[in-house]
C-alpha positions in Angstrom: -4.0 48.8 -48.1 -4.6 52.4 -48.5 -7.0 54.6 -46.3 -9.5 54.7 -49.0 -12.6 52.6 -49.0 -11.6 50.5 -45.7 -13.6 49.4 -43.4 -12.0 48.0 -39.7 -13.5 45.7 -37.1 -12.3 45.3 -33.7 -12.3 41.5 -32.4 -12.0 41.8 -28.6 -10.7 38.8 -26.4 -13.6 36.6 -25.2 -13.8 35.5 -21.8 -15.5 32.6 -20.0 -16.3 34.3 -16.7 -17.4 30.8 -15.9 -17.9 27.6 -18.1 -19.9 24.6 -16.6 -20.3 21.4 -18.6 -22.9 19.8 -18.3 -23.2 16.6 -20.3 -21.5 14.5 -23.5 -24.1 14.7 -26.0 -24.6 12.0 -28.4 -23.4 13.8 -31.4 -19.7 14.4 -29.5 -20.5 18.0 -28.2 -20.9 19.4 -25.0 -24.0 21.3 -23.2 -22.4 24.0 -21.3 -23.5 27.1 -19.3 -21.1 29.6 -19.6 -21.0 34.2 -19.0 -19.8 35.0 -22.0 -17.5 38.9 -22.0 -15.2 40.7 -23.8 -12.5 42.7 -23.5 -12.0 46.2 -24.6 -8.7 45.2 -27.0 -7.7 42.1 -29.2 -7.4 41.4 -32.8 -8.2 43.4 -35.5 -10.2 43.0 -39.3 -9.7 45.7 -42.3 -11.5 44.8 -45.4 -11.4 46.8 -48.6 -13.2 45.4 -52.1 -11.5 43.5 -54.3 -11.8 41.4 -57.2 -10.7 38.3 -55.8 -10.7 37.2 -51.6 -7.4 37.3 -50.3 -6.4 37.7 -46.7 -2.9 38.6 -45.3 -1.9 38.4 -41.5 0.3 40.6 -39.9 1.4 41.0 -35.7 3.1 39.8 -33.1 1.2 36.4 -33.6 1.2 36.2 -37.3 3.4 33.7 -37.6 2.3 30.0 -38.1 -1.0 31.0 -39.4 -2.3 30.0 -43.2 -3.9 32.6 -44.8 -5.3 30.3 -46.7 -9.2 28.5 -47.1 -8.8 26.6 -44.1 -8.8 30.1 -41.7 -11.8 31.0 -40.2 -11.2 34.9 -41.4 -11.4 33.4 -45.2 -14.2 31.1 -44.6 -16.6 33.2 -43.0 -15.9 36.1 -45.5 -17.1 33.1 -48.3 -20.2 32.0 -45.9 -21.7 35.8 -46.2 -20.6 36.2 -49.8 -22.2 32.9 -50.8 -25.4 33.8 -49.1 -25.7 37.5 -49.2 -23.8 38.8 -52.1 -22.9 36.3 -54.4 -19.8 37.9 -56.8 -18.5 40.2 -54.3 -14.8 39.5 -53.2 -12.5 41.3 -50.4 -8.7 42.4 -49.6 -8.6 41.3 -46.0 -6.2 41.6 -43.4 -6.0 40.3 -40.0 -3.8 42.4 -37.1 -2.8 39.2 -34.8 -2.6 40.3 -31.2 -3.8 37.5 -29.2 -1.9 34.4 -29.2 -3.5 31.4 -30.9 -5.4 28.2 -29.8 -5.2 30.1 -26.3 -9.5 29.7 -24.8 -9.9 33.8 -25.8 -12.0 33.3 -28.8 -9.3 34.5 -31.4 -10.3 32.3 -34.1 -14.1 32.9 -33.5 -13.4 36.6 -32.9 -11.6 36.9 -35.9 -14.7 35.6 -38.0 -17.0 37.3 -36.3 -15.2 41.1 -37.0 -14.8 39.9 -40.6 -18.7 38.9 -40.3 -19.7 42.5 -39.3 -17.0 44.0 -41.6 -18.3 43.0 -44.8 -21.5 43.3 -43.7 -20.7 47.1 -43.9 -18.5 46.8 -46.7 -20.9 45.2 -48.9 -24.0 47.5 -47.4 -25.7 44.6 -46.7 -27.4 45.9 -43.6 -27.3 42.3 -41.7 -28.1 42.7 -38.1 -26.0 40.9 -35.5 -28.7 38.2 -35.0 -28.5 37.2 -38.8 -24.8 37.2 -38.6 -24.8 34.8 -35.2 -27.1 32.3 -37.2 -25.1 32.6 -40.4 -22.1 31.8 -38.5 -22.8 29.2 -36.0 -21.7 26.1 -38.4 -18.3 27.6 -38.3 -18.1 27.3 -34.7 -20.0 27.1 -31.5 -18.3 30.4 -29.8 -18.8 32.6 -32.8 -21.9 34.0 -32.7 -21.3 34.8 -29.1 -18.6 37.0 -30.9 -20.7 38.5 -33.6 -22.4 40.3 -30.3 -19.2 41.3 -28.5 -21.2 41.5 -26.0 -21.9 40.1 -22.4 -24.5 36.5 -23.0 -25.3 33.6 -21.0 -24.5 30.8 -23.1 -26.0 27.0 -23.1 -26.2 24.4 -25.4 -22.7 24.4 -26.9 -22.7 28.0 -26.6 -24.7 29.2 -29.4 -27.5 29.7 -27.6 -27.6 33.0 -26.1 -29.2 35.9 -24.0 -28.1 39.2 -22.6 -26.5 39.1 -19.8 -25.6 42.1 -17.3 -22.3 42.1 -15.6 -23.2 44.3 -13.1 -20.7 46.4 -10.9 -17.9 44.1 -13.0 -18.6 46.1 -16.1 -15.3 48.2 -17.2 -13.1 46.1 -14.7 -9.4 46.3 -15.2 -8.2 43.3 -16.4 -5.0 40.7 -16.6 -4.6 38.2 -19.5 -1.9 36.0 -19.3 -0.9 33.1 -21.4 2.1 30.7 -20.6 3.3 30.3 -24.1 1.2 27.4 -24.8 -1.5 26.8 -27.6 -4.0 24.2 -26.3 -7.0 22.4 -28.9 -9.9 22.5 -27.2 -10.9 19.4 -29.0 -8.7 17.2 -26.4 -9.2 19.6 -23.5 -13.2 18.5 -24.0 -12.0 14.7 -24.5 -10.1 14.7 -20.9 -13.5 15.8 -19.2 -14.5 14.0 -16.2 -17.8 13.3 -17.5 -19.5 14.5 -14.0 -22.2 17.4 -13.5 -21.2 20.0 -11.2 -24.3 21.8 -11.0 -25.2 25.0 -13.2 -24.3 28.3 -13.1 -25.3 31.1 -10.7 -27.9 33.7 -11.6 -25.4 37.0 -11.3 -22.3 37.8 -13.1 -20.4 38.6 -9.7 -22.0 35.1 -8.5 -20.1 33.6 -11.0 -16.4 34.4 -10.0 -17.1 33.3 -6.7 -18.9 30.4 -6.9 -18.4 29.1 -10.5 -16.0 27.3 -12.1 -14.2 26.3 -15.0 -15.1 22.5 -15.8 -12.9 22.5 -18.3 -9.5 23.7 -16.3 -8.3 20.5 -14.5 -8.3 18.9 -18.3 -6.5 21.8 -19.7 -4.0 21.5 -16.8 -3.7 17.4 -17.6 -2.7 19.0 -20.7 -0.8 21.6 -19.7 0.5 21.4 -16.3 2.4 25.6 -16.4 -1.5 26.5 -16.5 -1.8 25.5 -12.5 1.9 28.0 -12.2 -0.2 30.8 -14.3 -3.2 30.5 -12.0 -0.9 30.9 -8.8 0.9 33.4 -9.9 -2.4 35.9 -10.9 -3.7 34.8 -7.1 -0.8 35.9 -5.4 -1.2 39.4 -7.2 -4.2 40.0 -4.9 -6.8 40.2 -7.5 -10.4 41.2 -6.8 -11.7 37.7 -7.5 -9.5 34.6 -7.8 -8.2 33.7 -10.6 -9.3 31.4 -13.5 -8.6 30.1 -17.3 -10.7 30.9 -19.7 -12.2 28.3 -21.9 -10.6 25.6 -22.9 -7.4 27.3 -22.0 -4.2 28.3 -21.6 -5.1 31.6 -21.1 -5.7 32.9 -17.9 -7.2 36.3 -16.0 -7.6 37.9 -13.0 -10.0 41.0 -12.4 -8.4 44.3 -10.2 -10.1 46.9 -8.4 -8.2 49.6 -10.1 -5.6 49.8 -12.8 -3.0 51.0 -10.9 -3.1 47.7 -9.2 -3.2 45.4 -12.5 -0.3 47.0 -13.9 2.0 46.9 -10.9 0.6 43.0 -11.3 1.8 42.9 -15.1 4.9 44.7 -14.3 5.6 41.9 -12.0 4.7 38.9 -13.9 6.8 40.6 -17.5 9.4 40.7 -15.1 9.0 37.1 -13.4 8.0 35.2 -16.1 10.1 36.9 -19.4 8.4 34.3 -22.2 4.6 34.6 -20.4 2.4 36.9 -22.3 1.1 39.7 -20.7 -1.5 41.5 -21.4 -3.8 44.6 -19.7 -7.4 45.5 -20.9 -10.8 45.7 -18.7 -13.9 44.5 -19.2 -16.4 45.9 -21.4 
């Protein structure tokens, strides 16, 4: 694509700071509680208009992805065209930084920048709240995305409020996946079925007394995701460390940057085929 006429969206990581479940709902989803945050890096959308929708993928997790009608980039960008500018048509492409099927919201992310993108593109002048509800049949964590923003998040995590994360706010920050893509489909099947109580009432609350309901399932799963967790806790990380969503990915939270890198130096160096990965909150 040439410089001319683009238009680029940022789609930051999403984290569960912590993710309660609640209850199996008659319809096969989930009422959760979860802190909903972002990161300051991730994926990336560029739209420019075209005759036709198209979508290419590029980065270092391109590969393995169809850029094709059944990715969330190209269905989203056909949602808002069907509804809000019927005969309009993009050139898309995706910048894949964050590994797939991995509990950071890369999928939903990924919709949600391409959302706000052609939004702009098309000068449609959508505000973030329209977007959310336009989005929410393609899954239950995008609209959270569409806001990039810190939320409290209940029912299956479309609906939100603001949230305030407090002294947490620009926290350096430690992603690390084990290599492993996990469906969150049977992550949510392997639940326990038993209410641990909701959420606390303050972000900080949250990494010490929360939890992730959904982690001992992931680890059924995926066993290396108890090795990831470990590892992060033995780096000496402000709060302990947890997996995000329905996993594999894990984080851990530092005081100072100077202390996460000299954590991801070690990990790269432990654990050559982990992914590793600095940001901080935003």
């Amino acid at each position: 694509m040439s410089a001319a006429g683009l238009i680029t969206e940022r789609a930051p990581a999403k984290l569960n700071l912590a993710l309660h479940v609640r209850r199996r709902r008659e319809d096969g989803m989930h009422d959760l509680e979860t802190l909903f945050a972002f990161c300051a890096d991730g994926d990336e959308i560029v739209a420019a208009e075209a005759p036709v929708m198209s979508l290419e993928i590029e980065g270092p997790f391109a590969e393995g992805l169809a850029a094709d009608d059944s990715n969330l980039v190209l269905r989203a960008a056909r949602l808002l065209a069907d509804h809000h500018a019927p005969g309009r048509a993009a050139r898309l492409r995706l910048v894949k930084r964050l590994p797939v099927a991995s509990g950071i919201g890369g999928g939903s992310g990924d919709a949600a920048a391409t959302l706000r993108a052609l939004s702009r593109l098309w000068s449609l002048d959508l505000g973030p709240e329209e977007l959310a509800g336009l989005a929410a049949p393609l899954g239950a964590d995008i609209p959270a995305c569409v806001h990039s923003r810190p939320l409290w998040g209940e029912g299956a995590g479309e609906v939100l409020r603001p949230a305030d994360l407090g002294g947490l706010a620009g926290a350096p920050l430690l992603l690390v996946n084990p290599g492993v893509a996990v469906a969150t489909g049977p992550v949510f099947q392997k639940w326990d079925g038993e209410d641990r109580g909701s959420l606390p009432v303050q972000a900080e609350a949250c990494l010490i007394e929360g939890r992730n309901d959904l982690e001992p399932a992931a680890r059924t799963l995926e066993p290396v995701i108890g090795e990831v967790i470990q590892q992060l806790d033995r780096t000496a990380p402000s709060f302990p460390a947890r997996m995000s969503g329905s996993g594999a990915t894990c984080f851990a939270l530092y005081a100072t940057e100077v202390e996460r890198d000299a954590a991801a130096r070690a990990l790269a160096a432990n654990f050559p085929s982990w992914w590793v990965f600095c940001s901080k909150l935003t």
